[in-house]
C-alpha positions in Angstrom: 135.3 39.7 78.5 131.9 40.8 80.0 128.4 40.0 80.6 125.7 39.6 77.2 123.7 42.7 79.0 127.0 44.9 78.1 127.4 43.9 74.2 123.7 45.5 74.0 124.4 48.7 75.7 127.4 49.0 73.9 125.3 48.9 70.7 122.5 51.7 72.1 125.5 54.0 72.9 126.9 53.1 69.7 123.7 53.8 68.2 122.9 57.0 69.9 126.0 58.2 68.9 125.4 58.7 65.2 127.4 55.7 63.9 125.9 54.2 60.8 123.4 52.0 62.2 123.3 49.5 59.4 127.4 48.7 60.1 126.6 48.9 63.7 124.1 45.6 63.5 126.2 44.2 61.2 129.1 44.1 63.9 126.6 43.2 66.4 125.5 40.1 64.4 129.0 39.1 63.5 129.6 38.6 67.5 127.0 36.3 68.1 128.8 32.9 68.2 131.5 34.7 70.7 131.4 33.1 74.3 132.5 35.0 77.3 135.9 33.6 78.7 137.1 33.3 82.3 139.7 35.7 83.0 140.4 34.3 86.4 141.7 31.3 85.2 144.9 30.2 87.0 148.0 32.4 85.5 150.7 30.8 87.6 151.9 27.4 87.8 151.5 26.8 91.8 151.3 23.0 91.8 154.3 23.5 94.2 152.7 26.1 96.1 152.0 23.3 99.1 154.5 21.9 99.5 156.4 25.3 99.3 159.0 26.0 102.5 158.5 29.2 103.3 162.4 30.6 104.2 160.6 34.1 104.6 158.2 31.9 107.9 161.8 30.3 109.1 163.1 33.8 109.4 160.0 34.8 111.8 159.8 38.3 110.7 157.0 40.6 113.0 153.8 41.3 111.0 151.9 44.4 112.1 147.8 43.6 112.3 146.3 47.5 111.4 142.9 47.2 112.6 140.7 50.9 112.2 137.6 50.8 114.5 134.4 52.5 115.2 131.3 52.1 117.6 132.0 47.8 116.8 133.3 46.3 120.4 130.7 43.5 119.9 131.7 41.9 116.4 135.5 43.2 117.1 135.7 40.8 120.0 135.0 37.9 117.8 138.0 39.5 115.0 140.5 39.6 118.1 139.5 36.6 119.5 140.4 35.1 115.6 143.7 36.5 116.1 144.7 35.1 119.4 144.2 31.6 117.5 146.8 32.0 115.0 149.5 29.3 114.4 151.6 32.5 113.5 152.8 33.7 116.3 155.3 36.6 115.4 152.8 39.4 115.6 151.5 43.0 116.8 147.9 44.5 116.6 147.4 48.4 116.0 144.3 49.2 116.7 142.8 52.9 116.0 139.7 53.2 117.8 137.7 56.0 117.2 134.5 54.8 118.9 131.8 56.9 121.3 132.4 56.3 123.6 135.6 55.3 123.7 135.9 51.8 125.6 139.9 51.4 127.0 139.5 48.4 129.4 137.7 46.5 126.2 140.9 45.5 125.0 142.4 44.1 128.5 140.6 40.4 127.7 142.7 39.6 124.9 146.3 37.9 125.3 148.2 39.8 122.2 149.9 42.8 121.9 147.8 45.0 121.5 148.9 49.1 120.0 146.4 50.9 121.0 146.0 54.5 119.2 142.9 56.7 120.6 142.2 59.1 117.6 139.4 61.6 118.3 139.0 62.3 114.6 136.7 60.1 112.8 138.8 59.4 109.5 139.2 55.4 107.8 142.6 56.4 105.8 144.1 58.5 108.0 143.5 56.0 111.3 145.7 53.5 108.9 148.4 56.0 107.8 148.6 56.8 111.7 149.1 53.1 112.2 151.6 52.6 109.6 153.6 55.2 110.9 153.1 53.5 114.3 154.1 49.9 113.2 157.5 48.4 113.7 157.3 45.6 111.2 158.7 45.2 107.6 154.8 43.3 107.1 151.3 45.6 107.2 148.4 43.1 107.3 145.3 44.8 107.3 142.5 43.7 109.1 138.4 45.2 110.0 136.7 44.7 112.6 133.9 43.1 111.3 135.3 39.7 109.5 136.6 36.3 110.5 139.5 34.5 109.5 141.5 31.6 110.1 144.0 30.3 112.0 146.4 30.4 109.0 145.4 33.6 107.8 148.8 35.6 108.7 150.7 32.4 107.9 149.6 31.9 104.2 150.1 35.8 103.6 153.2 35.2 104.4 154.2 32.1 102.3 152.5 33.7 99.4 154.9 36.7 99.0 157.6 34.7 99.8 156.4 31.8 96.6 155.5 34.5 94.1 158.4 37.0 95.3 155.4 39.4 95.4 154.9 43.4 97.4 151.1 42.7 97.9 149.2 39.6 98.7 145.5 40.4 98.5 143.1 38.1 100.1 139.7 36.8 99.0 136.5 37.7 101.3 133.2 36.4 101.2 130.1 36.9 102.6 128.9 35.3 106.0 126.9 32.1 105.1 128.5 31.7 101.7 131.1 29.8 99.8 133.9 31.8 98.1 133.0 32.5 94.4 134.8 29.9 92.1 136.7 32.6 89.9 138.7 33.8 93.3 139.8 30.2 94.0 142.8 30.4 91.8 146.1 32.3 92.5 146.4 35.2 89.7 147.3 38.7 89.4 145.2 41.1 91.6 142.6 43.6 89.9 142.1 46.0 93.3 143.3 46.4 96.7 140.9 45.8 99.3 142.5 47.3 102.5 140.4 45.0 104.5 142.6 42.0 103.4 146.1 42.2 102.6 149.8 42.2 103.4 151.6 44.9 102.0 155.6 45.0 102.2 156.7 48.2 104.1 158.6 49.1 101.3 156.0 49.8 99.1 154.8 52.9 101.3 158.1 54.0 101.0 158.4 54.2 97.5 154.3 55.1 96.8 153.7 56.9 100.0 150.7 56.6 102.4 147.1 56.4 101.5 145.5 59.6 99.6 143.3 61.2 102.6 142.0 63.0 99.8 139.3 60.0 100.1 138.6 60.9 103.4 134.8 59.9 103.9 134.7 58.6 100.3 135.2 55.3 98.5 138.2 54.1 96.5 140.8 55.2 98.3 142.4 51.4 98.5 141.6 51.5 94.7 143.7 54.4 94.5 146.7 53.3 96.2 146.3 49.6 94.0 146.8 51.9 90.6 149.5 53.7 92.5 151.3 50.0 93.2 151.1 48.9 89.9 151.9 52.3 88.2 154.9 51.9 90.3 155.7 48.4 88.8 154.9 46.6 92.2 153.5 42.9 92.1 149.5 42.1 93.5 148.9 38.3 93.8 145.5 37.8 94.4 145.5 35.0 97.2 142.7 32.4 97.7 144.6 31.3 100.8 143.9 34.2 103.1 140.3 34.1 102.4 138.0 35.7 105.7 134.3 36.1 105.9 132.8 38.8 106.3 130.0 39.5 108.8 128.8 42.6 107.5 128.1 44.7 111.0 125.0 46.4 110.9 126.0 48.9 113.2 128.8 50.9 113.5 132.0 51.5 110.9 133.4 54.0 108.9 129.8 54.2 106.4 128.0 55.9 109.5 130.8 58.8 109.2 130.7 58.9 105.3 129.5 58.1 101.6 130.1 54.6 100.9 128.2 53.5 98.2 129.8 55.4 95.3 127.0 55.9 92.8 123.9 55.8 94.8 124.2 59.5 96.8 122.4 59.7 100.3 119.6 62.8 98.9 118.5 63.8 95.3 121.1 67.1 96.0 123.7 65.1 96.4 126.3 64.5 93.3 126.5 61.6 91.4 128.7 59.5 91.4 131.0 60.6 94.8 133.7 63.1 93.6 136.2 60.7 94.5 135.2 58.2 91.5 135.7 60.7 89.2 139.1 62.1 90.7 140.4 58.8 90.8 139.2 58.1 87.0 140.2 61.6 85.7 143.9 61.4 88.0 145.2 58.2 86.2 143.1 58.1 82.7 142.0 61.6 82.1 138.6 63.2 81.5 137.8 60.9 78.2 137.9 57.8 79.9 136.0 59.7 82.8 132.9 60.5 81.0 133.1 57.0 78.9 133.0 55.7 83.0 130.0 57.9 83.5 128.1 56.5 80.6 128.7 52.9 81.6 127.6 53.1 85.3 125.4 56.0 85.9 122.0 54.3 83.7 122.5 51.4 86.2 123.1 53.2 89.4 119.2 54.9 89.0 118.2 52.1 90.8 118.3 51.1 94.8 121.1 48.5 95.5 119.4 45.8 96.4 118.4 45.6 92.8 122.2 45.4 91.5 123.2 43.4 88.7 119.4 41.8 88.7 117.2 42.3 85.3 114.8 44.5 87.3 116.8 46.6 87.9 118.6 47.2 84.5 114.9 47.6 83.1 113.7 50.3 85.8 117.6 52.0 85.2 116.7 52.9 81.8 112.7 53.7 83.1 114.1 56.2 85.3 116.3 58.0 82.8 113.6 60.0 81.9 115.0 61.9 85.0 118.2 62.5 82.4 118.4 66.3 83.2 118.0 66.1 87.2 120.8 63.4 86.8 122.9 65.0 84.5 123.1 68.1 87.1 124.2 65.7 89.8 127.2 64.4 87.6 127.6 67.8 86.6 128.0 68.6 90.1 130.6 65.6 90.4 132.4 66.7 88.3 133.3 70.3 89.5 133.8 68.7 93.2 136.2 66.5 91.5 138.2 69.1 89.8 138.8 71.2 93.1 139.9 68.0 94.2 142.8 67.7 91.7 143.4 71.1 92.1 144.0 70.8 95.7 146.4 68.0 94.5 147.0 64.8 96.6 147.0 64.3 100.4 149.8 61.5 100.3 152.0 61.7 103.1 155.3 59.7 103.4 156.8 57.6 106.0 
């Protein structure tokens, strides 16, 4: 199921642990001829996917676009612009725009219908609960402002909950310049919820509530309201249809306002990893599967992340663990910020 570098950390942790070393090699050894399979394989029969006629598209429902913005006019033009050339037609744009300064006459060029929410507070998951709220649809699409898509994009979001009689369908991105990765070029059941990309029936929100703004500033709150969707028995197609590339602004966004890569922290005083990781992890599987989290990523996050998921950097991870007791203060750290947080309980609001 994973990658060769994991069967041999497995064994070192296995080892470290004080299990009999001579059974431990043993198993190791025994595992050799096993081949790693691809779990992306196709899981649904689609071959009529195609030429599939969408009743759900003859019945024209509106789709609401959320689109949360900050300090990104320039590459938001070119994300509108997309949207005015959709074959789909049946549609409304929310826009929070929390930029400074704060540009109104920006959005006059564009020929859609454009909701335009002002919100002075510079927050990613409350700007789309605000827009939620705002929407009149029975479809949320969520959009950013700094991706391309095209000119089916709304269309075959559409068609794919209608064919798979699904609540979510989550689209594929992929980096400016690139091709999409072969494993995301096959319908099958959705791992996470990117909120950049994906159509979410308005019922859903109603029965899971809003996004936690408990992850206000922080990663994973998308990955927080996926677990909620399947804990709640709801259906995520994964959906190599509505694929968009993404530009990957180098000004501007929600990371200028917050922490958003989730094991790296900004300073040595910060903790490690975000509290948000580990309130997400100790919420839905408890402190065990926590800490066994924590021993899987935390060697491998000692490293800057342009070295991530390169040998390098796996080799100067375990180099730098000789840092273990400055590090083990910043998960220690972690941890108690994460257990205010679940003592505070949730921030999910409800329609």
């Amino acid at each position: 199921m994973f990658k060769p570098i994991w069967v041999y950390y497995v064994l070192f942790i296995r080892l470290i642990s004080f299990n009999n070393p001579l059974r431990e090699f043993i198993a190791f050894l025994q595992t050799k001829n096993v081949h790693k399979i691809n779990i992306n394989h196709p899981q649904f029969n689609h071959d009529e996917y195609n030429s599939f006629n969408s009743k759900l598209i003859l019945d024209n429902p509106m789709v609401s676009i959320i689109i949360p913005t900050l300090n990104r006019y320039s590459y938001l033009k070119d994300a509108l612009h997309d949207l005015e050339k959709q074959e789909y037609l049946n549609f409304e744009v929310i826009i929070v725009d929390q930029s400074e300064p704060f540009n109104e006459k920006f959005y006059e060029q564009f020929n859609l219908d454009i909701v335009l929410i002002r919100q002075k507070e510079m927050a990613l998951w409350l700007a789309r609960n605000n827009a939620i709220k705002k929407s009149k649809s029975d479809y949320i699409l969520f959009y950013e402002d700094d991706v391309r898509v095209q000119s089916q994009w709304i269309f075959n979001h559409l068609k794919t909950i209608d064919y798979f009689q699904s609540d979510v369908s989550i689209g594929v991105f992929y980096p400016k310049g690139e091709a999409i990765p072969k494993e995301k070029l096959n319908f099958h059941l959705a791992a996470q919820f990117p909120s950049g990309n994906a159509m979410v029936k308005k019922t859903v929100f109603k029965k899971t509530g809003l996004f936690d703004c408990q992850f206000e500033r922080m990663r994973m709150g998308d990955g927080e309201f996926g677990a909620r969707c399947i804990k709640n028995g709801m259906l995520l197609i994964s959906n190599p249809k509505a694929f968009c590339e993404d530009v990957k602004a180098t000004e501007g966004g929600f990371r200028q306002i917050g922490i958003w890569d989730a094991y790296r922290p900004r300073h040595i005083f910060a903790p490690r990893p975000i509290p948000s990781v580990l309130y997400l992890y100790r919420k839905y599987w408890g402190d065990y599967a926590a800490i066994l989290k924590l021993i899987q990523t935390i060697p491998f996050s000692l490293t800057p992340y342009s070295l991530k998921g390169k040998k390098i950097g796996y080799i100067l991870s375990f180099a730098v663990l000789l840092l273990l007791p400055f590090v083990l203060v910043q998960v220690v750290f972690s941890w108690y910020l994460s257990t205010r947080m679940l003592k505070s309980s949730d921030r999910i609001s409800q329609i």
